[in-house]
N, C-alpha and C positions, 0 to 999 in steps of 0.2 A: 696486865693480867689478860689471857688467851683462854676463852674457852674452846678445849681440842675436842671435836669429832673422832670415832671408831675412823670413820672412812679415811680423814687425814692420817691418824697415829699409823692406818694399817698402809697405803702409800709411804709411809715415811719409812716406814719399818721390811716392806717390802721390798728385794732385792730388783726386782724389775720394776718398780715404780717411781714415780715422779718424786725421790727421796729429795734431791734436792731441793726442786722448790718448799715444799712443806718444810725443812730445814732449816730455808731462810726467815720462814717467820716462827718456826719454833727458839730461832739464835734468838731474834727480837728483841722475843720476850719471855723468858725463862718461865716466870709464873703459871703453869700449866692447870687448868682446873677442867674436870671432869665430873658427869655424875657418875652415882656406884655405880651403876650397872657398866661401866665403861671396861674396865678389864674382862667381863665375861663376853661381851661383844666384843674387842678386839678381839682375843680367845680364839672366836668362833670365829672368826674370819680368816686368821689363820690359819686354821684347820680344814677349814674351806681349800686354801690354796695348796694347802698339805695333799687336799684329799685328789687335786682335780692335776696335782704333779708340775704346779706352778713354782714351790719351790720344795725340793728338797728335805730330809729330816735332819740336818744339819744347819739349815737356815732357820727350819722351824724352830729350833732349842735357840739360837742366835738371838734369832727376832721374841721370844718369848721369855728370854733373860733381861734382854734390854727393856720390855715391856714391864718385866718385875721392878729393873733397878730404875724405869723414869722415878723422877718427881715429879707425882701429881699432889696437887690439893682437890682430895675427893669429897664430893656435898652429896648430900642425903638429895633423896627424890622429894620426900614427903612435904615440903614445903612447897613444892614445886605442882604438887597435883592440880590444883586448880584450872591452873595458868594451861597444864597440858593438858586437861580435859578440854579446853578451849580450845586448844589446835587440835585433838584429835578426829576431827570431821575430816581434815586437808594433811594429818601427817601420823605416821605410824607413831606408839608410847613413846619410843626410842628415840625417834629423834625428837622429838615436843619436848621430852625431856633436856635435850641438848640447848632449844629454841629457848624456851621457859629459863634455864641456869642463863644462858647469855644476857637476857632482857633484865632477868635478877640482879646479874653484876654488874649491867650497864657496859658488858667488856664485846669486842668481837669473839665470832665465833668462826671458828678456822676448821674449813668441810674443804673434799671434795667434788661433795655432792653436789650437782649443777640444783637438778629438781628441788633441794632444801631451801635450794635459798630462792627459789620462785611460791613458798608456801604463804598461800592468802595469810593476812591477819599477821605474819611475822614482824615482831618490835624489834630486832637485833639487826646487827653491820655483819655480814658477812666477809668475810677474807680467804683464799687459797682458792678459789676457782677460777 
């Protein structure tokens, strides 16, 4: 079980990005878990790269199908609140949320966020940076 980061799925999915590596630990481990909010943040990253002519309106529908058809196993935040109230001093909801589901499963969390994984207080293994 792998809990994915926005930042990983959008590298992976991204035509100029480090797809490969992130690839190699999404083969892994098939198991993919996300929280909700995770397709609205990839989404949005997306669109980001859409907007600033990074890739194209034909990768964007590409990267944004493949985004529909992953399998994820998607969890609720709200179990999670606590945990991410307690990181929220040192890390944005979004990813506290990500930090809080990893420490929950006990699984790594595959970023490649450098700065995530230097967040005071984090219980989880990170992996892909």
């Amino acid at each position: 079980m792998l809990v994915v980061d926005a930042s990983a799925f959008v590298a992976f999915l991204d035509p100029a990005g480090d797809a490969a590596a992130i690839e190699a630990y999404l083969a892994d481990d098939a198991h993919w878990v996300v929280p909700e909010h995770f397709m609205i943040e990839v989404t949005h990253a997306l669109r980001g790269l859409w907007l600033r002519g990074a890739i194209d309106e034909t990768e964007l529908d590409v990267a944004l199908a493949a985004l529909g058809s992953a399998h994820l196993d998607v969890w609720p935040t709200l179990p999670l609140l606590p945990r991410m109230r307690e990181l929220m001093p040192n890390v944005s909801a979004y990813d506290a949320a990500y930090v809080a589901l990893s420490e929950e499963l006990g699984s790594p969390l595959l970023t490649v966020d450098a700065g995530l994984t230097r967040v005071p207080g984090a219980r989880c293994a990170f992996v892909g940076v």
